[in-house]
CHARMM internal coordinates of N, CA and C (Angstrom, degrees):
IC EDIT
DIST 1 N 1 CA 1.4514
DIST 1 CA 1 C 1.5241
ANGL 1 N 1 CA 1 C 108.09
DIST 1 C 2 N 1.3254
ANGL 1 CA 1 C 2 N 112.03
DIHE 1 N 1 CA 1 C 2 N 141.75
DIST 2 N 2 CA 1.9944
ANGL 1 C 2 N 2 CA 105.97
DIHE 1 CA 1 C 2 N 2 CA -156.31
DIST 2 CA 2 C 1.8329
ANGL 2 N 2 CA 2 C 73.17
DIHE 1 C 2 N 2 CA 2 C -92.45
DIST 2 C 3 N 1.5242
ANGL 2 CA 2 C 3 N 104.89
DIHE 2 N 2 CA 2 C 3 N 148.56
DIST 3 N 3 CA 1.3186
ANGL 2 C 3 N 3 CA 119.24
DIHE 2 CA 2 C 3 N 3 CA 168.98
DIST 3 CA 3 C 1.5373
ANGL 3 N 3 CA 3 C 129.94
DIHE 2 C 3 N 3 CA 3 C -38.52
DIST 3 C 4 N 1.6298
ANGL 3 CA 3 C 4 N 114.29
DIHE 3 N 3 CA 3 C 4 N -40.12
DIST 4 N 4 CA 1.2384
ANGL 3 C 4 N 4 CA 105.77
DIHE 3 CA 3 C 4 N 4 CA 169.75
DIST 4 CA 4 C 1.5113
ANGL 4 N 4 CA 4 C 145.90
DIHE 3 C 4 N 4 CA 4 C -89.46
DIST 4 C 5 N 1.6490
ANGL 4 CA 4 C 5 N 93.78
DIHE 4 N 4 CA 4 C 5 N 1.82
DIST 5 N 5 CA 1.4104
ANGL 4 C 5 N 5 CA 96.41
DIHE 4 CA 4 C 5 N 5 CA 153.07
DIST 5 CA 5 C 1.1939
ANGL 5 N 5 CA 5 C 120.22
DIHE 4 C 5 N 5 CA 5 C -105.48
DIST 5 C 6 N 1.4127
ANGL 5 CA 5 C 6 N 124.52
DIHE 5 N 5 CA 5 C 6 N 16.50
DIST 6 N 6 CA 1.2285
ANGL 5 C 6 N 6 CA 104.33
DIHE 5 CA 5 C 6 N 6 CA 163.19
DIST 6 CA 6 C 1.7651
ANGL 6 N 6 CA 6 C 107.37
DIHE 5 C 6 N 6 CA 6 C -89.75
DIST 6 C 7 N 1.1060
ANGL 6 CA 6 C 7 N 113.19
DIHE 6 N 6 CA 6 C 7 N -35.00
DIST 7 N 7 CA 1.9314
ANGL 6 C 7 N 7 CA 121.77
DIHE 6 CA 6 C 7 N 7 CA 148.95
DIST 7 CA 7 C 1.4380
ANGL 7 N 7 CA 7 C 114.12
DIHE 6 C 7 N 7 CA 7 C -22.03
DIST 7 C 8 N 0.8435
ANGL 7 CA 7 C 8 N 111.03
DIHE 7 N 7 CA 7 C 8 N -51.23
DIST 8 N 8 CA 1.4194
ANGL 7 C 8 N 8 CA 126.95
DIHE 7 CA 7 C 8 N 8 CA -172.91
DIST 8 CA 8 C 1.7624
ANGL 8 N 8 CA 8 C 119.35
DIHE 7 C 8 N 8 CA 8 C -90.07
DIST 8 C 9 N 0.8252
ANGL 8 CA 8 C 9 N 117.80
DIHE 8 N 8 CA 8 C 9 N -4.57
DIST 9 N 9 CA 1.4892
ANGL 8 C 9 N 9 CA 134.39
DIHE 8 CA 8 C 9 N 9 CA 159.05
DIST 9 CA 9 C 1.8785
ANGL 9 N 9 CA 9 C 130.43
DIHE 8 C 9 N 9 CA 9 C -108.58
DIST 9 C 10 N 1.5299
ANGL 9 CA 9 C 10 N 96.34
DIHE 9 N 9 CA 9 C 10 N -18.48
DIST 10 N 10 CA 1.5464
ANGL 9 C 10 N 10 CA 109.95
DIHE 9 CA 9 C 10 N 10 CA 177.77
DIST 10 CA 10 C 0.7507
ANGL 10 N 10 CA 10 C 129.40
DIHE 9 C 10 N 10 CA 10 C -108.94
DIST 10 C 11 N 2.1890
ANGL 10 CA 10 C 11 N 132.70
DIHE 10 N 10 CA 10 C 11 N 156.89
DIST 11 N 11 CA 1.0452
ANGL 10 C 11 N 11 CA 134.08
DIHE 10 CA 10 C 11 N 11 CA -138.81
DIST 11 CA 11 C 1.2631
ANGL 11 N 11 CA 11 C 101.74
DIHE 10 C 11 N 11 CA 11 C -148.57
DIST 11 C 12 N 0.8020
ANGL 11 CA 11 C 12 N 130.54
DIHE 11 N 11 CA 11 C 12 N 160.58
DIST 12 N 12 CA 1.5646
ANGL 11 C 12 N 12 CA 145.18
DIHE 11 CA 11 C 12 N 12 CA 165.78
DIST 12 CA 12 C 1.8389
ANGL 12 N 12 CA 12 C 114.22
DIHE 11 C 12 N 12 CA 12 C -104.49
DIST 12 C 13 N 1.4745
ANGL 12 CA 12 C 13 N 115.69
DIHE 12 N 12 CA 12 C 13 N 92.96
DIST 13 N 13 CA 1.4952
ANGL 12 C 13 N 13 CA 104.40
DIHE 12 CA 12 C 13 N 13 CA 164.69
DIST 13 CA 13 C 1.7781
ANGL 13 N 13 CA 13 C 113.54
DIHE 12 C 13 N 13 CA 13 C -70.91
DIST 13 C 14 N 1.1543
ANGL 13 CA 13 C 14 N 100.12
DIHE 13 N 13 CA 13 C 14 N 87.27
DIST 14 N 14 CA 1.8007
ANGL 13 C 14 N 14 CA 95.47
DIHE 13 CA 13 C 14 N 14 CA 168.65
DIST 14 CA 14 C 1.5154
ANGL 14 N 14 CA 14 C 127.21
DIHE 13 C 14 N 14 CA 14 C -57.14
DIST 14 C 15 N 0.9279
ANGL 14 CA 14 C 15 N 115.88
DIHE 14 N 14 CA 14 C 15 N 136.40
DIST 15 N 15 CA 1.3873
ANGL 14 C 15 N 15 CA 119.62
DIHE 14 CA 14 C 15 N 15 CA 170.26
DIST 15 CA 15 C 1.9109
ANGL 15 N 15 CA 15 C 113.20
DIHE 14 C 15 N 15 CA 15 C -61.42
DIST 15 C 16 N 1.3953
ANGL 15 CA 15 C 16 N 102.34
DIHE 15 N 15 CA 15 C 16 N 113.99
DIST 16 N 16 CA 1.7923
ANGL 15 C 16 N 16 CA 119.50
DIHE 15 CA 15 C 16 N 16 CA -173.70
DIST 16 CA 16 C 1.3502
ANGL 16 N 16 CA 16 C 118.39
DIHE 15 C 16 N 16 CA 16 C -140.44
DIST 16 C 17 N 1.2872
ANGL 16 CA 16 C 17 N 111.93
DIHE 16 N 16 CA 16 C 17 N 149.77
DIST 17 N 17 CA 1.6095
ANGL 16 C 17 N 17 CA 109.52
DIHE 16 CA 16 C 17 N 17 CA -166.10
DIST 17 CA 17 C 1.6064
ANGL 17 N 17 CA 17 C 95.40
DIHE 16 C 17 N 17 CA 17 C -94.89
DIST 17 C 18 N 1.4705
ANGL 17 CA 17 C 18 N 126.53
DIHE 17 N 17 CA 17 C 18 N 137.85
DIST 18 N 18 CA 1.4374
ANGL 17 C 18 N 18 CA 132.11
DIHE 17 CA 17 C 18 N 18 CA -179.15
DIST 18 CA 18 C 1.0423
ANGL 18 N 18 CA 18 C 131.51
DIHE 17 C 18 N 18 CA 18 C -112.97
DIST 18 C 19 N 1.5767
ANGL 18 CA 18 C 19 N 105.76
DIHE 18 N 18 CA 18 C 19 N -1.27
DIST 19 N 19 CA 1.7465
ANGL 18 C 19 N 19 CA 117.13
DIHE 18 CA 18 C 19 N 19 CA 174.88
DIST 19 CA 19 C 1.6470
ANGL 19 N 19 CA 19 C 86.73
DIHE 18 C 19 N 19 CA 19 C -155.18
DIST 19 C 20 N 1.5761
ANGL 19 CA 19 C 20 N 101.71
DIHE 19 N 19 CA 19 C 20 N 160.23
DIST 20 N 20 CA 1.3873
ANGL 19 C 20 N 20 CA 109.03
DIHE 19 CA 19 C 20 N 20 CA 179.06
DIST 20 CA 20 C 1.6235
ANGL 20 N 20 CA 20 C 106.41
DIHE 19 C 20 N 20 CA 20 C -101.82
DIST 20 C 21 N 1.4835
ANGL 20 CA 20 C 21 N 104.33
DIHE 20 N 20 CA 20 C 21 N -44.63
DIST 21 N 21 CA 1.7961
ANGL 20 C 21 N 21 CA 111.05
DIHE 20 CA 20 C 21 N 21 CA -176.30
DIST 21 CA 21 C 1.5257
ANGL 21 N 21 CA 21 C 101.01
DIHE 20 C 21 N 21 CA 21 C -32.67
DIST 21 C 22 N 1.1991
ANGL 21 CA 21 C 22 N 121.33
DIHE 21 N 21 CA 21 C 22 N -99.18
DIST 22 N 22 CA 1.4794
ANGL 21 C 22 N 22 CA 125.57
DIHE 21 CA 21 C 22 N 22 CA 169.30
DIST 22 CA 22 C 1.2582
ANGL 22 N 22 CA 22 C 117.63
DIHE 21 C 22 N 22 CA 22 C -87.90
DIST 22 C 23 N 1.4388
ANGL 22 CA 22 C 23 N 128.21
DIHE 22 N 22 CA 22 C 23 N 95.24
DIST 23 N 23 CA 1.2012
ANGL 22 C 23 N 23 CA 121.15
DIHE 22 CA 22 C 23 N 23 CA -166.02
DIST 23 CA 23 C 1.3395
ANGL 23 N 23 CA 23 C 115.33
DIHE 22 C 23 N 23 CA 23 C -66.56
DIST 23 C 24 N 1.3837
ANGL 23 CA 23 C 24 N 121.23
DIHE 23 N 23 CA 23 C 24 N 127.89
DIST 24 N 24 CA 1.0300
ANGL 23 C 24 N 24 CA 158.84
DIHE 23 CA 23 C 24 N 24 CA 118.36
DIST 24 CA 24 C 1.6725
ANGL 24 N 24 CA 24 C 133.37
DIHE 23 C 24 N 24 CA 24 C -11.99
DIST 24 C 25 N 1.2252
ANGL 24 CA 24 C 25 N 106.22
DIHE 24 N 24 CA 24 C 25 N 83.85
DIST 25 N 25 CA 2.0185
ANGL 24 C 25 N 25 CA 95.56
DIHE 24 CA 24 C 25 N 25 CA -175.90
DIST 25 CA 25 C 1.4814
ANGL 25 N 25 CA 25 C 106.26
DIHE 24 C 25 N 25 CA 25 C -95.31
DIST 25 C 26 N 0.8221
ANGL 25 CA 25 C 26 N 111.39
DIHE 25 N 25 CA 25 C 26 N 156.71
DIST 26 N 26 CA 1.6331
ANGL 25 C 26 N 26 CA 131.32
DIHE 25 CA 25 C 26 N 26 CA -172.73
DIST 26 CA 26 C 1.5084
ANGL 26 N 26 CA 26 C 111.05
DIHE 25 C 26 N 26 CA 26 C -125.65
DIST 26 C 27 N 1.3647
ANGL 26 CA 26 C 27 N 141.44
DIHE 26 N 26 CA 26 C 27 N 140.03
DIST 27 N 27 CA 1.5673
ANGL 26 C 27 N 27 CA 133.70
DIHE 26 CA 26 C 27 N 27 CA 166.75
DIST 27 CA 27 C 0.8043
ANGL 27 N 27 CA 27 C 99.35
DIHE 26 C 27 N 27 CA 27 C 102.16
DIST 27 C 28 N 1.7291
ANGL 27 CA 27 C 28 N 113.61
DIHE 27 N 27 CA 27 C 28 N 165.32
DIST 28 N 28 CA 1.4023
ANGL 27 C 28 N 28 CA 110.75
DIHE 27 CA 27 C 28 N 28 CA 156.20
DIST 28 CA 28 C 1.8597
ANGL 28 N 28 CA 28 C 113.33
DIHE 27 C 28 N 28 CA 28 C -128.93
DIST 28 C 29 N 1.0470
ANGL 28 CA 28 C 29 N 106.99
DIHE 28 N 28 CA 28 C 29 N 6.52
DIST 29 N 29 CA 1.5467
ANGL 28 C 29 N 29 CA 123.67
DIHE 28 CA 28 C 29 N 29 CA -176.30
DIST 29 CA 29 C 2.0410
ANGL 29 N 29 CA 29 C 115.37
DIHE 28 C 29 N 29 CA 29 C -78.09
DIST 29 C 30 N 0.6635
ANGL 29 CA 29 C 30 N 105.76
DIHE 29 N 29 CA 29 C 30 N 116.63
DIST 30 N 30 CA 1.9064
ANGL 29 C 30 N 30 CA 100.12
DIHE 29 CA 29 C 30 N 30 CA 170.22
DIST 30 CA 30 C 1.6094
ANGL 30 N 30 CA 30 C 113.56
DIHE 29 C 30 N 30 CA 30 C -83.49
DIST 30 C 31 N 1.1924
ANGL 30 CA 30 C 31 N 108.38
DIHE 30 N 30 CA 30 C 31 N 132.36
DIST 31 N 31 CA 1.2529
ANGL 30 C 31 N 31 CA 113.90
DIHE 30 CA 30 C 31 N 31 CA -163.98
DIST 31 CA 31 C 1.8621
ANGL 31 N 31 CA 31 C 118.27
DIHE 30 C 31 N 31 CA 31 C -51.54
DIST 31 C 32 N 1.5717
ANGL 31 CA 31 C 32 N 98.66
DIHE 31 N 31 CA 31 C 32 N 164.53
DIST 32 N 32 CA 1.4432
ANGL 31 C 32 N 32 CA 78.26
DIHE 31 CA 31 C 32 N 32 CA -163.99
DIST 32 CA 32 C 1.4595
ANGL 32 N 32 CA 32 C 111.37
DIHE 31 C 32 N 32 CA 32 C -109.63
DIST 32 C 33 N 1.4655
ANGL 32 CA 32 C 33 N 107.22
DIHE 32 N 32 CA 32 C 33 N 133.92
DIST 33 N 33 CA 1.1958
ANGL 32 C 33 N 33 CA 132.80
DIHE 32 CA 32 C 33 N 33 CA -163.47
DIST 33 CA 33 C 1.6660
ANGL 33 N 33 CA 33 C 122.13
DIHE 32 C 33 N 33 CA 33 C -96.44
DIST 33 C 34 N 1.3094
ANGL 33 CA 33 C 34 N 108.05
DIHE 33 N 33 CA 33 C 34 N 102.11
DIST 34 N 34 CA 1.6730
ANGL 33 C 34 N 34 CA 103.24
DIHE 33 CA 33 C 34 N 34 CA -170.76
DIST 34 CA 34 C 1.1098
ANGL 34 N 34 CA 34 C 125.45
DIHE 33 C 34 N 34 CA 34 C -59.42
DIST 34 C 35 N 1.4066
ANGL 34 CA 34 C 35 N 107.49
DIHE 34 N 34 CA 34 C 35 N -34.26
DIST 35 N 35 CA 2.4035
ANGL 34 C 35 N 35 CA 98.15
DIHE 34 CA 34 C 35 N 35 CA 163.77
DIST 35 CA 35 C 1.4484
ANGL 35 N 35 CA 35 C 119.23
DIHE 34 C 35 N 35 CA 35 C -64.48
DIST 35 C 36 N 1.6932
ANGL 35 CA 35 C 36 N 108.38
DIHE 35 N 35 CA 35 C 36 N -1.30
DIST 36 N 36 CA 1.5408
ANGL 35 C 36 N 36 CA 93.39
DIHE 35 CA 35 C 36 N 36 CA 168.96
DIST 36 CA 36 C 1.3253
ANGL 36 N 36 CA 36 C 112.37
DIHE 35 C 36 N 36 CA 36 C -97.43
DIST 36 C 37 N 1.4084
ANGL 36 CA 36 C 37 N 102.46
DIHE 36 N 36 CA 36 C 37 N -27.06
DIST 37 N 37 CA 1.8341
ANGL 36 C 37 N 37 CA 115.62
DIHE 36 CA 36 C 37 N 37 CA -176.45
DIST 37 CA 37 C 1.9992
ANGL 37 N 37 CA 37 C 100.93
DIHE 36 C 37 N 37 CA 37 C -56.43
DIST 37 C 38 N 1.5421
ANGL 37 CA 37 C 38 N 94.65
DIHE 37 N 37 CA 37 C 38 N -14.43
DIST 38 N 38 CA 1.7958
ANGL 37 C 38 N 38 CA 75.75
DIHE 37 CA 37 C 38 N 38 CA -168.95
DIST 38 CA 38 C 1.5583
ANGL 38 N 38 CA 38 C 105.06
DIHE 37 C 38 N 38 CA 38 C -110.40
DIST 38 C 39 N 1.5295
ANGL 38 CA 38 C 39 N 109.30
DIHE 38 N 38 CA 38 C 39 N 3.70
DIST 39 N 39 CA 1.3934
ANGL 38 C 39 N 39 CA 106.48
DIHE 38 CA 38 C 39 N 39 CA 175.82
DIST 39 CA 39 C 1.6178
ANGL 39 N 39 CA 39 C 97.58
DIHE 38 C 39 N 39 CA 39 C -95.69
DIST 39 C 40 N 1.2485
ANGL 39 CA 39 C 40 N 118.89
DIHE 39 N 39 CA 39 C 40 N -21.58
DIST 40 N 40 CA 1.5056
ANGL 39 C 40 N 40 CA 114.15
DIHE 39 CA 39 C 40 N 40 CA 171.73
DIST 40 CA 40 C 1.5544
ANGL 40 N 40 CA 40 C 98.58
DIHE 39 C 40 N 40 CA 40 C -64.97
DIST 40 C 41 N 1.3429
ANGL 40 CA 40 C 41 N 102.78
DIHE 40 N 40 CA 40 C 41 N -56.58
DIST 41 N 41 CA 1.9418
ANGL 40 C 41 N 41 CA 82.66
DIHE 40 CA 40 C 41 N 41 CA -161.31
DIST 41 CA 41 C 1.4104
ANGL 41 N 41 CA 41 C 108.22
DIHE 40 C 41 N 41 CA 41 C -55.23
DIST 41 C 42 N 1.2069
ANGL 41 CA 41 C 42 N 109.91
DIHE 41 N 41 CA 41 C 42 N -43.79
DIST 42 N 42 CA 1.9463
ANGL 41 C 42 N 42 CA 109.43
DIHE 41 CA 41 C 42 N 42 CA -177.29
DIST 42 CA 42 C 1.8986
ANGL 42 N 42 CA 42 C 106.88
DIHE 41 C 42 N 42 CA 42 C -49.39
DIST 42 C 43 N 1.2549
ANGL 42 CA 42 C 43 N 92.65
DIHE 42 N 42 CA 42 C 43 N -42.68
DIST 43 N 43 CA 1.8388
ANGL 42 C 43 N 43 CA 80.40
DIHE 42 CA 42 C 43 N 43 CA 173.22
DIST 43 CA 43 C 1.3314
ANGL 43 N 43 CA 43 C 122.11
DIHE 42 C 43 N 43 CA 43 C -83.20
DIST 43 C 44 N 0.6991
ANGL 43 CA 43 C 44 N 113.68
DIHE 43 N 43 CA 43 C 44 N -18.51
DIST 44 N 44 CA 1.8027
ANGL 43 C 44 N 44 CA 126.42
DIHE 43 CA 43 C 44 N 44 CA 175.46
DIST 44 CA 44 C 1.8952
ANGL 44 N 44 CA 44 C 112.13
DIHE 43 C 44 N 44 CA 44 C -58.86
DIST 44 C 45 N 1.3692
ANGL 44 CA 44 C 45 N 88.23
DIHE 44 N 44 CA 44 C 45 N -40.85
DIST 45 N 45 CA 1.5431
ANGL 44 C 45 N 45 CA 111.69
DIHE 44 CA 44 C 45 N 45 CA 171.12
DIST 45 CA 45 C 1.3664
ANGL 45 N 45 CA 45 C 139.77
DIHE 44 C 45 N 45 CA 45 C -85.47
DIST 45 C 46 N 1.9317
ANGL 45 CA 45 C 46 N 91.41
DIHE 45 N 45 CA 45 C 46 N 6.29
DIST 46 N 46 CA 1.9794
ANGL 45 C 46 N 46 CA 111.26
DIHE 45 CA 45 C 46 N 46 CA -178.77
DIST 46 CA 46 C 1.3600
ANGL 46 N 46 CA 46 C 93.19
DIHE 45 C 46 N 46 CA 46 C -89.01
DIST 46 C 47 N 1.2886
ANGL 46 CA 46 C 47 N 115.77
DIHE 46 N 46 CA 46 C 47 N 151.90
DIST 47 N 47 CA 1.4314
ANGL 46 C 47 N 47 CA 124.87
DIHE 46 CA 46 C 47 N 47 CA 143.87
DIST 47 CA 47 C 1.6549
ANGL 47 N 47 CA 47 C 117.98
DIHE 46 C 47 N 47 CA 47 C -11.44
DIST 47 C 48 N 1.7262
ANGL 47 CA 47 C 48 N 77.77
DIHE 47 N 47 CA 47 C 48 N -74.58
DIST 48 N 48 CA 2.0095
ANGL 47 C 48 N 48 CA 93.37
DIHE 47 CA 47 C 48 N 48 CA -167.94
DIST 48 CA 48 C 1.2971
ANGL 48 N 48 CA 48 C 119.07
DIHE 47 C 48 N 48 CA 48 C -50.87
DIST 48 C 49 N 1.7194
ANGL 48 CA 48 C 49 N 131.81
DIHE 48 N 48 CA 48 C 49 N -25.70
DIST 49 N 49 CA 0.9277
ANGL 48 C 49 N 49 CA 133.89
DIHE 48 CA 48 C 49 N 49 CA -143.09
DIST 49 CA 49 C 1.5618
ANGL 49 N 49 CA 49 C 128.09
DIHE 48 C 49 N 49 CA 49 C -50.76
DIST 49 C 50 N 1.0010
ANGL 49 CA 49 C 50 N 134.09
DIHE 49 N 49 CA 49 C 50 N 125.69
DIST 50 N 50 CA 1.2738
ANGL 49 C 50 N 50 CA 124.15
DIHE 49 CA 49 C 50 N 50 CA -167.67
DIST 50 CA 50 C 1.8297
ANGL 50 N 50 CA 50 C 111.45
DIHE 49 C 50 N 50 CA 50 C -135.27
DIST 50 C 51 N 1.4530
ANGL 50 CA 50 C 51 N 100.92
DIHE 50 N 50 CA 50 C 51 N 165.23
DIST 51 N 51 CA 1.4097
ANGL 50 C 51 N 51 CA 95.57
DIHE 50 CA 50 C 51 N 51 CA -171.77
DIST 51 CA 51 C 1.4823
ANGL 51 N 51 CA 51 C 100.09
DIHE 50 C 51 N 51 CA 51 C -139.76
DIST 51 C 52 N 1.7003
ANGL 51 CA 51 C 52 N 126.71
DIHE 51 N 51 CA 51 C 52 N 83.98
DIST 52 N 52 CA 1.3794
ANGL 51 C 52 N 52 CA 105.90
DIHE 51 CA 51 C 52 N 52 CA -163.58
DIST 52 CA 52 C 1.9061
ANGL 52 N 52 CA 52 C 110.01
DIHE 51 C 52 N 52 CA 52 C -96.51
DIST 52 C 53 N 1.1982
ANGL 52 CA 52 C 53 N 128.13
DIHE 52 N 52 CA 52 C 53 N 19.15
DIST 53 N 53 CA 1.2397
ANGL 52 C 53 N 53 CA 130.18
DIHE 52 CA 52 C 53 N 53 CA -178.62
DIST 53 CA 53 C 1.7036
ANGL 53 N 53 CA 53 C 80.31
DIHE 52 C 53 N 53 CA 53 C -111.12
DIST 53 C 54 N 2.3675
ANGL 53 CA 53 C 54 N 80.26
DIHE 53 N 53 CA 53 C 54 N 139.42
DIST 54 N 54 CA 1.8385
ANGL 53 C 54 N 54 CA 83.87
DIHE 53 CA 53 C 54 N 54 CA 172.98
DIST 54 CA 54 C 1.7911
ANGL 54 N 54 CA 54 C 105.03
DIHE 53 C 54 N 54 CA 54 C -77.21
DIST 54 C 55 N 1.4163
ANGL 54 CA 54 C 55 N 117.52
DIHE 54 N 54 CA 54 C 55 N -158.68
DIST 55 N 55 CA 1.1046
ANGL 54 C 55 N 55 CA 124.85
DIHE 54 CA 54 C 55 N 55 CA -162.10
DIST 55 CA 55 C 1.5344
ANGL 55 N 55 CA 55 C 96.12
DIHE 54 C 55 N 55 CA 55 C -149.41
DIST 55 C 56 N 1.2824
ANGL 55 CA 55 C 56 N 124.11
DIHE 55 N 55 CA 55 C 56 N 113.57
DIST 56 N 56 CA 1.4613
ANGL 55 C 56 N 56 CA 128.47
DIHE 55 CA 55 C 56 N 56 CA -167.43
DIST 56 CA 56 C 1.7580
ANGL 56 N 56 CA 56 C 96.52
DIHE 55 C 56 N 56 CA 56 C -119.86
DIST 56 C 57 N 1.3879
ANGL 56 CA 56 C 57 N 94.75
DIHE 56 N 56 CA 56 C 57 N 120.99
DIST 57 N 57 CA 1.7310
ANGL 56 C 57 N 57 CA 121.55
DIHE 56 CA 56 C 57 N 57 CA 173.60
DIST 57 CA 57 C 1.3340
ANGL 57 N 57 CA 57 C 96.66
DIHE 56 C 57 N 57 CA 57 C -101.47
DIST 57 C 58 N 1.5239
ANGL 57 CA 57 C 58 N 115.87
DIHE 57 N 57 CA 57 C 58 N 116.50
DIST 58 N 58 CA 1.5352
ANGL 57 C 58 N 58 CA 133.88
DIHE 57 CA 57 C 58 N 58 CA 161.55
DIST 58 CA 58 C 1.7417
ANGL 58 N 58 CA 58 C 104.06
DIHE 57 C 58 N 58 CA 58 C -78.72
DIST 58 C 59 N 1.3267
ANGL 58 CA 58 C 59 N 136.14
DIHE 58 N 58 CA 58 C 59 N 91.93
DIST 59 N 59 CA 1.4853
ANGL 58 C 59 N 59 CA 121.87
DIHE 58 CA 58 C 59 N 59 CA -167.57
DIST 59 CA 59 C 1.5279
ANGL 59 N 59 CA 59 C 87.77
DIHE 58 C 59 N 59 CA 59 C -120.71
DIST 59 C 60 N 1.4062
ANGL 59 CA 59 C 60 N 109.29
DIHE 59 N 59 CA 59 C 60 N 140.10
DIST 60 N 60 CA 2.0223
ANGL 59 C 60 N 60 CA 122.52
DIHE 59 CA 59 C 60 N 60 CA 164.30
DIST 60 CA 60 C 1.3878
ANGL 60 N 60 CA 60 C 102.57
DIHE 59 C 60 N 60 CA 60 C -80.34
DIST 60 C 61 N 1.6519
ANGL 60 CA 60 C 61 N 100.95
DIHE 60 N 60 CA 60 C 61 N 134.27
DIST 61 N 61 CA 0.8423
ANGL 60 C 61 N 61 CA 110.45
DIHE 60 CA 60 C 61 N 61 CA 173.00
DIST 61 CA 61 C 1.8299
ANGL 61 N 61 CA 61 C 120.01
DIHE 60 C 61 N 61 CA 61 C -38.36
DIST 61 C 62 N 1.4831
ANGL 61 CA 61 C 62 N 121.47
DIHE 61 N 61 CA 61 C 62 N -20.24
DIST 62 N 62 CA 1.2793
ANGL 61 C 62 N 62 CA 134.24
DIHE 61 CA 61 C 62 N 62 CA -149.18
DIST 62 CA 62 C 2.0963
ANGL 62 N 62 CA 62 C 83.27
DIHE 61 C 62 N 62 CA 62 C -84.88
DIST 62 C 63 N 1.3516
ANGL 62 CA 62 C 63 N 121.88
DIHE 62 N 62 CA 62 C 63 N -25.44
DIST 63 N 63 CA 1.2850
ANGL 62 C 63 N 63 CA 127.16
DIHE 62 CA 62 C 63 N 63 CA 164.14
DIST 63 CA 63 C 0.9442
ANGL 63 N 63 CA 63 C 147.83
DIHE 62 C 63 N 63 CA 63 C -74.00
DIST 63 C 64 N 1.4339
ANGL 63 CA 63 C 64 N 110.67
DIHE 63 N 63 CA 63 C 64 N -8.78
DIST 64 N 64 CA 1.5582
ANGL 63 C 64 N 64 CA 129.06
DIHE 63 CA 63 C 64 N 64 CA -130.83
DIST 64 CA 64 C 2.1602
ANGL 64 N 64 CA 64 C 110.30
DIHE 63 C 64 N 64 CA 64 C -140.00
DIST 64 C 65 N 0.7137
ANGL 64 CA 64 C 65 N 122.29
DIHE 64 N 64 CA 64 C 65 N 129.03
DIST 65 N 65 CA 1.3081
ANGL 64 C 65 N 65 CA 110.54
DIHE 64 CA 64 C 65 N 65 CA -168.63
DIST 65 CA 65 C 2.3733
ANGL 65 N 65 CA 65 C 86.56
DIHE 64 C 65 N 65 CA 65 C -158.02
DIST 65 C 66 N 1.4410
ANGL 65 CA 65 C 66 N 90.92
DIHE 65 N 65 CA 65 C 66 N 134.15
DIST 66 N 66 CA 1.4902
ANGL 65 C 66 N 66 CA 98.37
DIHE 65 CA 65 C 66 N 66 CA -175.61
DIST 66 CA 66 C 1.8902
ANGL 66 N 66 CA 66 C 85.35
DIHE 65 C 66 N 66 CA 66 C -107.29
DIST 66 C 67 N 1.1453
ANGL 66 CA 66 C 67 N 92.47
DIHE 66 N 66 CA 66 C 67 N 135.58
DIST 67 N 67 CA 1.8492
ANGL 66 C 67 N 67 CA 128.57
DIHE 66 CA 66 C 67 N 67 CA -178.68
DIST 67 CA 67 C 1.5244
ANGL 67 N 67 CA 67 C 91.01
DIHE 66 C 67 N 67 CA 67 C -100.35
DIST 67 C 68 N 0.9653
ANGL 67 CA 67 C 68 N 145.56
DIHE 67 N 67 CA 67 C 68 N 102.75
DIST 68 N 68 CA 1.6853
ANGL 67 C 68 N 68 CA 154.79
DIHE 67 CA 67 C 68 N 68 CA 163.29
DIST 68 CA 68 C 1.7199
ANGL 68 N 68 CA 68 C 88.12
DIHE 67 C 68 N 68 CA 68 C -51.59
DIST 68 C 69 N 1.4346
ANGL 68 CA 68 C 69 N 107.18
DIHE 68 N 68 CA 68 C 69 N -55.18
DIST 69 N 69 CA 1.7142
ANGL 68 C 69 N 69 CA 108.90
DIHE 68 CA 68 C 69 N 69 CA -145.92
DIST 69 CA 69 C 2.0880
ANGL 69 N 69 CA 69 C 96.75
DIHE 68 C 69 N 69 CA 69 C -84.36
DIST 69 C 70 N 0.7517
ANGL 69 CA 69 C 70 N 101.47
DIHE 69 N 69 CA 69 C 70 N -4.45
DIST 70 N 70 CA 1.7300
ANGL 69 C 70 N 70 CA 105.42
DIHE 69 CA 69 C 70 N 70 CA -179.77
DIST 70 CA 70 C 1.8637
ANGL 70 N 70 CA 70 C 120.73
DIHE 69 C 70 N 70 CA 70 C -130.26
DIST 70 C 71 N 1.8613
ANGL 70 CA 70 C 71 N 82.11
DIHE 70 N 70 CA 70 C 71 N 38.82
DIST 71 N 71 CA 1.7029
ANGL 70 C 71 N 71 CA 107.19
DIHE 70 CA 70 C 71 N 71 CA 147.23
DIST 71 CA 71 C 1.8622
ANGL 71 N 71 CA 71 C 119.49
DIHE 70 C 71 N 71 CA 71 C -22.36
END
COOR INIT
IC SEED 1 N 1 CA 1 C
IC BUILD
C-alpha cells in the first residue's frame, strides 16, 4: 500500500474524557506531541533503527482490494 493512502484512510483514536460525573476515557492514543515526532524522525534516520513490535492495520474491506499479481 503506497504510504499516502494509507495517510489518507487513518485515524488516530486519542485518548478523551466523555462524561464528567465519573469520568469516562475514550481512545487509546496520547496526544500527539511534536518533540516526540522529532526524536522519532532523528531515530528513524540512525543506522540502528529498529522497530521490534508488529504494527496491526484494521482496514474495511470498503479499502482494501488483494492484488494476486503484487505478492
Amino acid at each position: 500500500m503506497d504510504s499516502r493512502d494509507l495517510v489518507a484512510i487513518s485515524y488516530a483514536d486519542v485518548r478523551r474524557i466523555e462524561q464528567r460525573d465519573v469520568e469516562v476515557l475514550s481512545g487509546i492514543e496520547r496526544p500527539l506531541s511534536q518533540p516526540r515526532v522529532r526524536e522519532l524522525v532523528d531515530y528513524v534516520r540512525t543506522v540502528d533503527a529498529t522497530f521490534p513490535t508488529s504494527v496491526i492495520l484494521a482496514v474495511t474491506s470498503e479499502h482494501a482490494v488483494f492484488d494476486a499479481a503484487r505478492k
